[in-house]
C-alpha positions in Angstrom: 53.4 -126.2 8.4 52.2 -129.8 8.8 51.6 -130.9 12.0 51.2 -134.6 13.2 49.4 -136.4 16.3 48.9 -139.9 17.2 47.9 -141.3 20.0 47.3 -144.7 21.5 44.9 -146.7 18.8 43.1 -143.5 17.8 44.0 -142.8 13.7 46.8 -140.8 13.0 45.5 -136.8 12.8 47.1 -134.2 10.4 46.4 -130.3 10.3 48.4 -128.0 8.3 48.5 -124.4 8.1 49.4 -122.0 4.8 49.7 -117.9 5.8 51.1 -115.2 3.6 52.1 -111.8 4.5 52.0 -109.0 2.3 54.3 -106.3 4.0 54.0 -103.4 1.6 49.5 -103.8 1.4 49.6 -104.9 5.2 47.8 -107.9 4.3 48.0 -111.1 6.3 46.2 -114.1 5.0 45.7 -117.9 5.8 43.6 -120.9 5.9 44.1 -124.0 7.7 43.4 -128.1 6.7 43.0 -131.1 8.2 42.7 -134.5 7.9 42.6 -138.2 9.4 44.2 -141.5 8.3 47.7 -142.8 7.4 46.9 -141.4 3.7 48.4 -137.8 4.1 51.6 -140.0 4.0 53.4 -140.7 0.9 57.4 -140.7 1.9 59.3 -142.9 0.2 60.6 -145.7 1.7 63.6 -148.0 1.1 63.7 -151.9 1.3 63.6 -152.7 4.9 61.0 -150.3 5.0 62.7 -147.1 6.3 61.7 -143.8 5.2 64.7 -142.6 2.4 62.7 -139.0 2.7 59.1 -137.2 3.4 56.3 -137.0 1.1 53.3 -135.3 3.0 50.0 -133.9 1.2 47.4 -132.7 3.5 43.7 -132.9 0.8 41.0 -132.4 3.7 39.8 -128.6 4.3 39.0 -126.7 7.1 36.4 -128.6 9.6 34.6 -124.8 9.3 34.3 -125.0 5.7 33.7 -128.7 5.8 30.4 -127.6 8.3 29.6 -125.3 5.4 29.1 -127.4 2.9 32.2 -127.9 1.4 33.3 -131.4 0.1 34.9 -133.3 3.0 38.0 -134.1 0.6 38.4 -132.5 -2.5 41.2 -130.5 -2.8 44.4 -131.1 -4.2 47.2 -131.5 -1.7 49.2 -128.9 0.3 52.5 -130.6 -0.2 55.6 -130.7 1.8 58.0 -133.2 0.2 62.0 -134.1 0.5 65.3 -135.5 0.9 68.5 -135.0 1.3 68.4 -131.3 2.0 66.6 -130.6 -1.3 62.6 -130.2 -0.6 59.5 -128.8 -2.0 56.4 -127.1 -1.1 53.2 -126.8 -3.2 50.2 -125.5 -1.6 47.5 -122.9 -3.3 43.9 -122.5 -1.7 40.8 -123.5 -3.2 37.9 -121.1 -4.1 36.1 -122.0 -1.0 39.4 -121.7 0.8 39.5 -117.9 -0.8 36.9 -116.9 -0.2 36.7 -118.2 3.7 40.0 -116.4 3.7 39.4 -113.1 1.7 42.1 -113.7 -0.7 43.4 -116.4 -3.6 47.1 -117.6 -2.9 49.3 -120.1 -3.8 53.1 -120.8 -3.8 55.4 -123.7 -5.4 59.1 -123.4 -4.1 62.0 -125.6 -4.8 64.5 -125.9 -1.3 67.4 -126.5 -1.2 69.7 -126.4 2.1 73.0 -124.0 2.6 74.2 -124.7 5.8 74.4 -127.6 7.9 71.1 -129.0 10.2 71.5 -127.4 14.0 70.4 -129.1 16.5 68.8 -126.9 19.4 69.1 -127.0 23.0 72.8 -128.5 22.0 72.2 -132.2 21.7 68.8 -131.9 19.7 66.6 -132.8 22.6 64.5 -130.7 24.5 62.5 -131.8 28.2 59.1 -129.9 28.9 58.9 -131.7 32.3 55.6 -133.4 33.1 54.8 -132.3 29.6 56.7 -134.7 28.1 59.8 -133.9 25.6 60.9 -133.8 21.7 63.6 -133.8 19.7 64.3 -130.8 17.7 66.6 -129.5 14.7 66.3 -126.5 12.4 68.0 -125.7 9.1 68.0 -122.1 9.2 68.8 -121.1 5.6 68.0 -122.6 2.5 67.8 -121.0 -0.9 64.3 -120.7 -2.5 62.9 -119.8 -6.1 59.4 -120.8 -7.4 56.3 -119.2 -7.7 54.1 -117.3 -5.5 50.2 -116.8 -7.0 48.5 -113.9 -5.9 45.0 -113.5 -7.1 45.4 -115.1 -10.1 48.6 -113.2 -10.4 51.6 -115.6 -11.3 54.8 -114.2 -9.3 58.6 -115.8 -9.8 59.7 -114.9 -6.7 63.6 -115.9 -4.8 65.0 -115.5 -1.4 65.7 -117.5 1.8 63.6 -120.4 3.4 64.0 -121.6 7.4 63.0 -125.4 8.1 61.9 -126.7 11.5 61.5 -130.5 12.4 60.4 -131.2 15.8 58.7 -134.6 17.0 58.3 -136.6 20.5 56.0 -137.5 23.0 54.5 -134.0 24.3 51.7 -132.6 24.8 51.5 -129.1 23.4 53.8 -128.1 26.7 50.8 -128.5 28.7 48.7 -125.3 29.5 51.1 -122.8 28.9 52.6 -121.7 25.2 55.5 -120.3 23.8 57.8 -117.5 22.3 59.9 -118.4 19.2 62.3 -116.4 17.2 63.9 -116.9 13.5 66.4 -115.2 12.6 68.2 -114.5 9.5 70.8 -112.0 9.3 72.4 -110.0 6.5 75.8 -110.9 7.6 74.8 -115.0 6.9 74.4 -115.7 10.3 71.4 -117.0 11.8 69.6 -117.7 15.6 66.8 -119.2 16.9 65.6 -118.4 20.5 62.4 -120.8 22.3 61.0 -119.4 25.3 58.9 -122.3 26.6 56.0 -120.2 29.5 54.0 -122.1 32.0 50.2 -121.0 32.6 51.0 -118.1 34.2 52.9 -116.7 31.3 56.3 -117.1 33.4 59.3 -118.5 31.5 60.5 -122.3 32.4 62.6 -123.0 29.6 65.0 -120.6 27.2 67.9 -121.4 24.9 68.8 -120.4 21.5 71.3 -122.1 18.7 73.8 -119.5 17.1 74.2 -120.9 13.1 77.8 -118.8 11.6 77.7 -118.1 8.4 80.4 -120.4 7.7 77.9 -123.3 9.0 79.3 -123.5 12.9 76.9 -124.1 15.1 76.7 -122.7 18.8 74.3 -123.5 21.8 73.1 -120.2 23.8 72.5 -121.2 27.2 69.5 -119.5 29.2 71.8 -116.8 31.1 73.4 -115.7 27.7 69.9 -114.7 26.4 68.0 -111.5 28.0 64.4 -111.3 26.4 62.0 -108.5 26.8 59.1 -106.9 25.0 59.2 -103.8 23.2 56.6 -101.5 20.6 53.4 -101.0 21.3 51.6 -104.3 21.5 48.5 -105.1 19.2 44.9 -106.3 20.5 43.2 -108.4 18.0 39.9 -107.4 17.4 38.4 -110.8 16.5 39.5 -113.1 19.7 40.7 -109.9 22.2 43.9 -111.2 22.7 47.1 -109.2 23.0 50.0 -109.9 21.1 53.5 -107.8 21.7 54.9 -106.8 18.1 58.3 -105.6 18.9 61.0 -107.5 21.0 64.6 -106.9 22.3 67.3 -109.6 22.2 70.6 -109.6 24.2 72.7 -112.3 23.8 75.7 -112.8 25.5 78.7 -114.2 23.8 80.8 -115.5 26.0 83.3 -117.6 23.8 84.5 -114.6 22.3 84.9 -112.5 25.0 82.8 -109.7 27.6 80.5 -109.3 24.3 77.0 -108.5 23.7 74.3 -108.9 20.6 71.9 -106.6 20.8 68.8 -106.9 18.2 65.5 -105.0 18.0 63.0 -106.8 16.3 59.7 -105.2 15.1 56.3 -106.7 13.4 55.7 -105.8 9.4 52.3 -106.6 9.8 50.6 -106.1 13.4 47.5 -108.2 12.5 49.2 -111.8 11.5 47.0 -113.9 13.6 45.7 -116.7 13.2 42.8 -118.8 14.9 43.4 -122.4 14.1 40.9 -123.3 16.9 38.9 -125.4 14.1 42.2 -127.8 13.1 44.4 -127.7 16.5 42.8 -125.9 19.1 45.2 -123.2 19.3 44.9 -119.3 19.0 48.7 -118.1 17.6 50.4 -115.0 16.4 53.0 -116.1 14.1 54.9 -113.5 11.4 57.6 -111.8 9.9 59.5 -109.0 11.4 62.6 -106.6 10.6 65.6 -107.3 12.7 68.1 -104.4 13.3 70.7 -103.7 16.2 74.3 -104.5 16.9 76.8 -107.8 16.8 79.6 -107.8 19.6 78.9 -105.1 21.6 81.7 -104.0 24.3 81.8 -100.8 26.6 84.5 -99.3 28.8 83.9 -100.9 32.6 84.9 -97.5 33.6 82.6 -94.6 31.5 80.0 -96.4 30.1 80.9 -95.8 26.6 80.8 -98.7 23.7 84.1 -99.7 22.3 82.6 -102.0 19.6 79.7 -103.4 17.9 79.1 -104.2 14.4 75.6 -102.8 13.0 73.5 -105.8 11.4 70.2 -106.1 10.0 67.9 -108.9 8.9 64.9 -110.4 9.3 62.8 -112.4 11.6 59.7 -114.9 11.9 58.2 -115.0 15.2 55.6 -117.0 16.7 53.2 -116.3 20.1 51.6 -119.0 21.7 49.1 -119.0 24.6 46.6 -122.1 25.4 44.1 -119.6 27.2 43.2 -115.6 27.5 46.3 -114.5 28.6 47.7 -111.6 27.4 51.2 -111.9 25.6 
């Protein structure tokens, strides 16, 4: 991820963050950059001076390493770069980076988009109230082949990528934070949920976009979706926060009649924290999960019983957000 902020005549900031989950060792690893200046900046741009794609490398590390020692800028660039539906990423720590992080990693990965871009909260625009508003899109299933390094260890690896672009004139959704849900499912279709909280933890903002694997895009409204927490949540022993690593998802699908999806997601890995505190101030949880459950779910109105569902399974990333010491 690459994140942005500008603000009045104070230089354009960049941060960036690069995590990799090993499921099978239960392994979660990451390091974190930033940087200042319009440099980071590279997109293309055509002749009246309009971007014709993006072309970001983020080269600064981590202010903590930087206070370590480490050369202020000396590291080649994490990468994000593209056009067109077709991108790229090439990022791979440095030793310093490593060893800071416990592990050597790197990935290159060529992008390329499947389905349509979806634009969330139907109309790709999202208000935060008095914390200002963005514009949003996802597209939520590109193919991907590349390489991942793992210690030293040169992996060709294939599968399924998720892109997010959001930008405005925000601040971080003031005080509070945020639950967000990814989801790809084996039957091609894919959903994204936001639950925006306020500083008490308490929801203000939900909706979710419904991607069919034919590409058809749906808007969930806030009284379609029914979010709660399941699993046995995780307390991370570095920054005592709580973090909930299981969740249940009902959505309501009311274009197609009294129907239900019901999915249980549950956390590969309970420790994929990370403290970005030294690049953006923030404390998240953000990681993969399994996805299991049921698509268009009926029961009888008179027993109880089910009538229909179709049993689905897939996978998730999920990311907590909280702005102080409550627990999640």
């Amino acid at each position: 991820v690459i994140f942005r902020a500008e603000r009045g005549g104070v230089p354009v900031a960049w941060a960036s963050h690069l995590a990799l989950t090993d499921e099978d060792g239960q392994r979660f690893t990451y390091a974190q950059r930033s940087e200042i200046g319009p440099q980071v900046d590279r997109s293309p741009r055509g002749p009246n001076g309009a971007p014709t794609g993006f072309d970001l490398g983020i080269s600064g590390l981590s202010p903590d390493l930087v206070a370590a020692g480490a050369a202020p800028v000396a590291a080649a660039p994490w990468r994000l770069a593209g056009a067109n539906g077709t991108d790229r990423i090439q990022a791979a720590l440095t030793p310093e980076e490593a060893t800071a992080s416990g592990r050597s990693f790197g990935l290159s990965l060529d992008l390329k988009s499947t389905k349509p871009p979806a634009l969330h909260n139907d109309i790709g625009y999202v208000g935060f109230a008095d914390a200002g508003s963005s514009y949003y899109y996802s597209r939520t299933r590109l193919s991907a082949t590349g390489t991942l390094t793992v210690d030293g260890r040169e992996l060709p690896v294939d599968g399924i990528a998720w892109f997010d672009h959001q930008w405005g004139d925000f601040v971080s959704v003031g005080s509070g934070g945020w639950n967000w849900f990814a989801i790809n499912l084996d039957d091609g279709t894919d959903i994204t949920v936001s639950q925006v909280l306020d500083e008490h933890a308490v929801p203000i903002l939900v909706y979710g976009t419904r991607v069919a694997p034919d590409g058809t895009i749906t808007h969930i409204r806030d009284d379609q979706l029914g979010i709660s927490s399941g699993e046995s949540p995780w307390t991370s022993p570095r920054t005592n926060r709580t973090w909930t690593q299981g969740w249940q998802l009902n959505i309501s699908q009311e274009t197609f009649g009294p129907a239900n999806d019901q999915l249980t997601l549950v956390s590969t890995v309970r420790d994929q924290e990370l403290d970005t505190r030294a690049t953006t101030g923030v404390v998240y949880w953000e990681g993969s999960q399994v996805v299991s459950g049921e698509l268009g779910v009926t029961f009888d109105p008179d027993t109880g019983n089910q009538l229909t569902g179709t049993k689905v399974a897939g996978r998730a990333y999920v990311e907590m957000t909280r702005y102080d010491a409550l627990s999640n």
